[in-house]
C-alpha positions as MATLAB code, in Angstrom:
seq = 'XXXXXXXXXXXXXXXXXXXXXXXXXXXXXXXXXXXXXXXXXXXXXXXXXXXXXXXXXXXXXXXXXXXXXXXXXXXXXXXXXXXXXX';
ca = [
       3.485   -3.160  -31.853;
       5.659   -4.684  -28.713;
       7.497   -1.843  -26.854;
      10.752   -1.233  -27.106;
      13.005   -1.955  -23.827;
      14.389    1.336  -23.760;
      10.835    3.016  -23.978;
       9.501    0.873  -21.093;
      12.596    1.701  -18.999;
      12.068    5.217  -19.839;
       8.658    4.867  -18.593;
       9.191    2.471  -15.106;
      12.341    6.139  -14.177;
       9.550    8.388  -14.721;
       7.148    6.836  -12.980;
       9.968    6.520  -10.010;
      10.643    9.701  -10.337;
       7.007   10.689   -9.964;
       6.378    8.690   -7.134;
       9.973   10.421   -5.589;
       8.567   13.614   -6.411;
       5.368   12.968   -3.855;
       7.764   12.114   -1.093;
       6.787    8.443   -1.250;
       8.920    5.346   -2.468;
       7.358    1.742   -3.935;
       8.319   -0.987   -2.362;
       7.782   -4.903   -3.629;
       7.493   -8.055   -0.812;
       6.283  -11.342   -0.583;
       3.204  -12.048    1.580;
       0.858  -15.178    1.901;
      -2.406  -15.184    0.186;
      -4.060  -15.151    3.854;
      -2.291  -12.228    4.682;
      -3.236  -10.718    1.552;
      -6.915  -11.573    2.194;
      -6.553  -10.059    5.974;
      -4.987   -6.978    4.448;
      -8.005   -6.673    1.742;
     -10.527   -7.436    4.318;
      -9.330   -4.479    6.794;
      -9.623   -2.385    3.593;
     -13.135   -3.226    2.699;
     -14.156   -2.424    6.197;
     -12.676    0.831    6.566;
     -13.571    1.586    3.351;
      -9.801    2.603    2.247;
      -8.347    3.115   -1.440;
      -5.724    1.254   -1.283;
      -3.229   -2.222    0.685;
      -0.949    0.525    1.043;
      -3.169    3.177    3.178;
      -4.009   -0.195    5.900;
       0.164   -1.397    6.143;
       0.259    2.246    6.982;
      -2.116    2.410    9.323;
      -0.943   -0.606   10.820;
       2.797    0.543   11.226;
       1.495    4.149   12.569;
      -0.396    2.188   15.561;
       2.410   -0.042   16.514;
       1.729   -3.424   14.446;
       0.208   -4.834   18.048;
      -1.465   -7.887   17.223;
      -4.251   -7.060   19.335;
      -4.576   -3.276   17.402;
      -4.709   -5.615   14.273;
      -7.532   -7.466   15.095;
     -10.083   -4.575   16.815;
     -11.282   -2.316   13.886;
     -12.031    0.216   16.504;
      -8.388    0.748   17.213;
      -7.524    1.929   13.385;
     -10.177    4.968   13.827;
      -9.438    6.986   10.552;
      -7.044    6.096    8.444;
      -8.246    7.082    5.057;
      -5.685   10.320    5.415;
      -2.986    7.697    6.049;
      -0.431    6.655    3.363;
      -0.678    5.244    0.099;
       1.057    2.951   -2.385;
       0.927    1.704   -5.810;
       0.242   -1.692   -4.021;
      -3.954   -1.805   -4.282;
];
């Protein structure tokens, strides 16, 4: 049985709502697939859930390029933020 439009738009608000609720928002861009594999590879090696907790590890430090590429300079972030973006 296909969904009905109003069901799944009843669903997509509550799920807003939830996400609202935790003090967080979802947001949607377009990156390349290299940044996407830079972004995946920082998360492997720290050993993070989720894109979301390394963009906000990222944005906490500054975004310096050099911060980006030396590991050392993220220390913990597992504590950091998280999206719906993994």
């Amino acid at each position: 049985m296909k969904p009905d439009q109003r069901d799944i738009a009843k669903n997509v608000r509550a799920y807003r709502r939830r996400i609202a609720a935790a003090g967080e928002k979802e947001v949607m861009f377009k990156v390349s697939n290299e940044t996407i594999a830079l972004i995946d590879e920082l998360k492997e090696r720290q050993g993070l859930r989720n894109r979301g907790q390394v963009l906000g590890g990222l944005w906490r430090f500054g975004g310096e390029k050099s911060a980006f590429m030396d590991m050392s300079a993220f220390m913990d972030m597992k504590a950091g933020p998280s999206c719906a973006c993994a």
